[in-house]
C-alpha positions in Angstrom: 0.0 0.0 0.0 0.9 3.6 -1.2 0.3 6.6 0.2 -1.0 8.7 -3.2 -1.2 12.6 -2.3 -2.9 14.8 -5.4 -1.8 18.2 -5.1 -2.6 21.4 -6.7 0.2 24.4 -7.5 -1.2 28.0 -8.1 1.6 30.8 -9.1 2.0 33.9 -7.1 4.7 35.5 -9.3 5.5 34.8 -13.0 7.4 31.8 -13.3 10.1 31.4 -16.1 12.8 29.0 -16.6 14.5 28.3 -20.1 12.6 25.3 -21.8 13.5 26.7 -25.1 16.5 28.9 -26.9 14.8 30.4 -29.8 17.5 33.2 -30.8 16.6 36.2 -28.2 13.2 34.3 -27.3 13.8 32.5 -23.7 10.4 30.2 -23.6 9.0 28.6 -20.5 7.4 25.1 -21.0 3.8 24.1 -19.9 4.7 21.1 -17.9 7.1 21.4 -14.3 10.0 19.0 -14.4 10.1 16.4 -11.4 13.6 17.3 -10.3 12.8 20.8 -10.5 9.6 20.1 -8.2 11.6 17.5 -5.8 14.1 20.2 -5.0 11.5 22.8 -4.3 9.1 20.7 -2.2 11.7 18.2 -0.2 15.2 20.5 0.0 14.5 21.5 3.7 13.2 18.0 4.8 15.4 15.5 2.8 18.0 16.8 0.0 19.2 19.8 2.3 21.5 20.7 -0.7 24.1 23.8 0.9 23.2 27.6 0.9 26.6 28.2 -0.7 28.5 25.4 -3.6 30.6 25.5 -5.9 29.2 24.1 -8.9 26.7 24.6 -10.9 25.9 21.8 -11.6 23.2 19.5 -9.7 24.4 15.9 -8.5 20.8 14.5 -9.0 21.8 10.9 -8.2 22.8 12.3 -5.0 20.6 14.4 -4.1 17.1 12.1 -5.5 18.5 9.3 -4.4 17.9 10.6 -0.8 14.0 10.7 -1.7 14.5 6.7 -3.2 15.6 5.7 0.3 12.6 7.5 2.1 10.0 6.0 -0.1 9.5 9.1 -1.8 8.5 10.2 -5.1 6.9 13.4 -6.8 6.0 13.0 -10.1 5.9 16.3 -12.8 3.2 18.8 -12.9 0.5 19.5 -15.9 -0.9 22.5 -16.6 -4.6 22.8 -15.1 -4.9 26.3 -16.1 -2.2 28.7 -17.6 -1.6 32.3 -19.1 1.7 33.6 -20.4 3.3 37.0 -20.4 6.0 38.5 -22.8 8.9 40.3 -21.3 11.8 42.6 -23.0 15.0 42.8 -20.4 18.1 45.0 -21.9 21.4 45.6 -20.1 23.3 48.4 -20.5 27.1 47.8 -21.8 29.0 49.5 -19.0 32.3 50.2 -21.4 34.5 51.9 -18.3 35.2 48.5 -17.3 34.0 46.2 -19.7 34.9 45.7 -23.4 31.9 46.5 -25.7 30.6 43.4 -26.5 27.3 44.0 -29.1 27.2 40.4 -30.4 27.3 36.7 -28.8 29.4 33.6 -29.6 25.2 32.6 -30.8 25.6 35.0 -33.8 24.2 37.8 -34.9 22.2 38.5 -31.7 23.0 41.2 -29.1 24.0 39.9 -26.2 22.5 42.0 -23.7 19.0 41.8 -24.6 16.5 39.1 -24.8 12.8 38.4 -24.1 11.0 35.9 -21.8 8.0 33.8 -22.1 6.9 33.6 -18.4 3.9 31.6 -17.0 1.9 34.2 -15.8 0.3 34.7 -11.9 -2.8 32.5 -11.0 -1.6 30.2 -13.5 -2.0 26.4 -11.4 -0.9 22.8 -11.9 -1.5 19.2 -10.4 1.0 17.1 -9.6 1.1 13.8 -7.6 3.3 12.7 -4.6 3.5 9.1 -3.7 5.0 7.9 -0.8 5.5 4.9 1.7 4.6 7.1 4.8 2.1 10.6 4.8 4.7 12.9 3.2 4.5 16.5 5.2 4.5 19.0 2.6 5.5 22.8 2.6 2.9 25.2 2.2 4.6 27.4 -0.3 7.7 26.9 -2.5 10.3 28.7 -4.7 10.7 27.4 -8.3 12.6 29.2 -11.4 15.1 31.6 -12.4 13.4 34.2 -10.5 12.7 32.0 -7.1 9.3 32.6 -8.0 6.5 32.0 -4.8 3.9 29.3 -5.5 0.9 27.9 -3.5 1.0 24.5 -2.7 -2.2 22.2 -1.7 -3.2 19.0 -1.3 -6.2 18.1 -2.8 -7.2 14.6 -1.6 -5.4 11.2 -0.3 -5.8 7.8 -1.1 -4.1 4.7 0.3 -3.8 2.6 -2.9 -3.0 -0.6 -4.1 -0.8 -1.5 -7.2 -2.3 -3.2 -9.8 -0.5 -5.0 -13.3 -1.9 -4.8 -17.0 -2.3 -2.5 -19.6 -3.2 1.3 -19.0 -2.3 4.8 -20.4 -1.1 6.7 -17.6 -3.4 10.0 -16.8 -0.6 12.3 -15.6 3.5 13.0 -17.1 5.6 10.8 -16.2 9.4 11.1 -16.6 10.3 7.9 -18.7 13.5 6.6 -16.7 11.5 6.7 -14.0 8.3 4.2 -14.9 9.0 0.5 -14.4 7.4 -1.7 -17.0 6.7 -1.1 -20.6 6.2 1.9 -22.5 4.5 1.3 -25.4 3.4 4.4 -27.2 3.5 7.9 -25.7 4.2 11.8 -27.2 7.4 13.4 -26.0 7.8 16.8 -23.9 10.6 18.3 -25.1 12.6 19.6 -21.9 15.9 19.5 -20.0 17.3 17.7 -18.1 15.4 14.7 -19.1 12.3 15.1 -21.7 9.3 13.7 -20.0 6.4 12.2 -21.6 2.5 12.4 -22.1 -0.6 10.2 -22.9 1.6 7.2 -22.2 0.4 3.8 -22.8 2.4 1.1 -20.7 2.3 -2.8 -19.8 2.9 -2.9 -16.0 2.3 -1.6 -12.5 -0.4 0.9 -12.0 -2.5 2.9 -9.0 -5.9 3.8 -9.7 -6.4 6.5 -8.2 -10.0 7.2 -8.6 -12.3 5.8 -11.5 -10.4 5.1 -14.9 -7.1 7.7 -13.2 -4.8 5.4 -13.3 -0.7 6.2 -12.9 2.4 4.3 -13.1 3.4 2.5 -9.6 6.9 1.3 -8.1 8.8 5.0 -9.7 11.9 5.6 -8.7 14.2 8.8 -9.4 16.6 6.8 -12.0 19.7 8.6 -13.6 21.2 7.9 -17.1 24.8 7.1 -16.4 26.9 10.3 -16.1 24.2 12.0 -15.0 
């Protein structure tokens, strides 16, 4: 038996973070990536990455691996409800101390200007958390290149049972992560790891309520190198 926890995000800032590179177009994505969302909700509790490193880079197996050994798992968010807003950022050269510098190793776009795609306030998501134990979650949370402020709530919980067979998972899933078959599914474009949609798989499942069903038995797997 698995602790299944739905929960609902709703944005009190814009939220952006750089899904796609479209020359000096910086486009946030509709769906929330899992690490990005394991980081924000479990950091304090269970990660407890530094204030201060290093490195820019994130150790994921490290740092997810600590939610594998406490029986915990969140999977991505899809968009419930979302708007979008366009913004235009310039900096100013500041040539007493810097070279002039009007053009990027990109090519022939300036590098100090650029516009965002943000998701826009009020915007709100679902995600799922399932767990061995009632996970205690934080009320709000930071996400994005902006530590933007979101609402989190949980919506219902069910103790559920995994089942095996054929079913096409209700919810994105990120596809290291699912144990058992994926047959057919459409691809999310998005870094680190692309995640997936509409996926049909052959294996473990909770049904969550009538005909919701979702994989069972993920795990936070890493490609190696990761």
């Amino acid at each position: 038996m698995m602790w299944v926890t739905q929960c609902r995000l709703t944005l009190h800032d814009s939220l952006f973070y750089a899904t796609r590179e479209m020359g000096t177009l910086y486009e946030t994505g509709r769906f929330l990536h899992n690490y990005a969302l394991s980081y924000a909700l479990f950091n304090q509790q269970l990660i407890r990455v530094p204030y201060f490193t290093d490195s820019y880079r994130p150790d994921y197996p490290k740092d997810l691996g600590k939610l594998n050994e406490a029986g915990v798992y969140v999977t991505p968010a899809r968009p419930l409800e979302t708007d979008y807003l366009l913004t235009t950022w310039k900096m100013a050269q500041v040539t007493y101390y810097r070279k002039s510098e009007p053009f990027g190793a990109r090519g022939n776009f300036p590098e100090n200007f650029g516009r965002a795609k943000e998701i826009a306030p009020e915007s709100t998501f679902e995600f799922f958390v399932i767990s061995e134990k009632l996970a205690e979650l934080p009320r709000w949370i930071r996400m994005g290149k902006w530590a933007s402020k979101i609402l989190v709530e949980e919506i219902s919980r069910v103790q559920a049972t995994a089942r095996e067979g054929a079913y096409i998972s209700a919810i994105p899933v990120n596809p290291l992560d699912v144990q058992g078959e994926l047959i057919t599914f459409d691809v999310i474009s998005m870094p680190p790891i692309s995640l997936i949609n509409h996926a049909q798989v052959n294996g473990m499942f909770h049904e969550v309520k009538k005909d919701f069903k979702i994989p069972a038995q993920m795990r936070y797997t890493f490609p190696e190198g990761a």
